[in-house]
C-alpha positions in Angstrom: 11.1 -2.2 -42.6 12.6 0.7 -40.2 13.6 -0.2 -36.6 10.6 1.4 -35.0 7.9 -1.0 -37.2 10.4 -4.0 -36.1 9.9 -3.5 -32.5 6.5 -3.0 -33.1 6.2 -6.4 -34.8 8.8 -8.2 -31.6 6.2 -6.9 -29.4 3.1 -8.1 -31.0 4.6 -11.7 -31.5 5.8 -11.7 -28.1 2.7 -10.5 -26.9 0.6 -13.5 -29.2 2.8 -16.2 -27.5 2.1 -15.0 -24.1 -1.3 -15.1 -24.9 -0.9 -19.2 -26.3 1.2 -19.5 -23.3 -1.7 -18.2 -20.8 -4.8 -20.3 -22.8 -2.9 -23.2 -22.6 -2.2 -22.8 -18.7 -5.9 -21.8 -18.6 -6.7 -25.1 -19.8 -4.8 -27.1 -17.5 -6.1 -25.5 -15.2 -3.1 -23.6 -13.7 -4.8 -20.4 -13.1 -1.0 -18.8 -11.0 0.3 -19.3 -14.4 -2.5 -17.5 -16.3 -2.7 -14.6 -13.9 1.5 -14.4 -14.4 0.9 -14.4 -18.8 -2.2 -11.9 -18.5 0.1 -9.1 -16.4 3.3 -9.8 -18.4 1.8 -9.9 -21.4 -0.3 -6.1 -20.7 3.0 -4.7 -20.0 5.0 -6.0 -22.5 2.1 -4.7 -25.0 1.7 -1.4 -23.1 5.5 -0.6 -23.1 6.2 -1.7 -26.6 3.2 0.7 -27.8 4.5 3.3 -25.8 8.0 2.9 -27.4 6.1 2.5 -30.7 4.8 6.3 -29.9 7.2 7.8 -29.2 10.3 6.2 -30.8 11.2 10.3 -32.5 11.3 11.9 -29.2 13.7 9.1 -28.0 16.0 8.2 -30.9 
């Protein structure tokens, strides 16, 4: 597995937990926590795509 398919895979997993982490908060009922998971998590997942993209123009 290359670096660029690596990242790729860091980001999904790290996206997934954020997702566990915000489900769980939602059913607690802490909804500052899930609101704090959703925005991370969409730009953890938007940045790591775009890195995914264009990993050849920028290594």
């Amino acid at each position: 597995m290359d670096t660029r398919h690596a990242v790729l895979v860091l980001v999904l997993v790290l996206t997934a937990v954020m997702t566990i982490r915000g489900i769980v908060a939602a059913a607690s009922g802490d909804i500052g926590t899930v609101g704090r998971q959703v925005v991370v998590g969409a730009l953890l997942l938007v940045f790591g795509i775009g890195l995914y993209r264009r990993w050849t123009h920028l290594g």
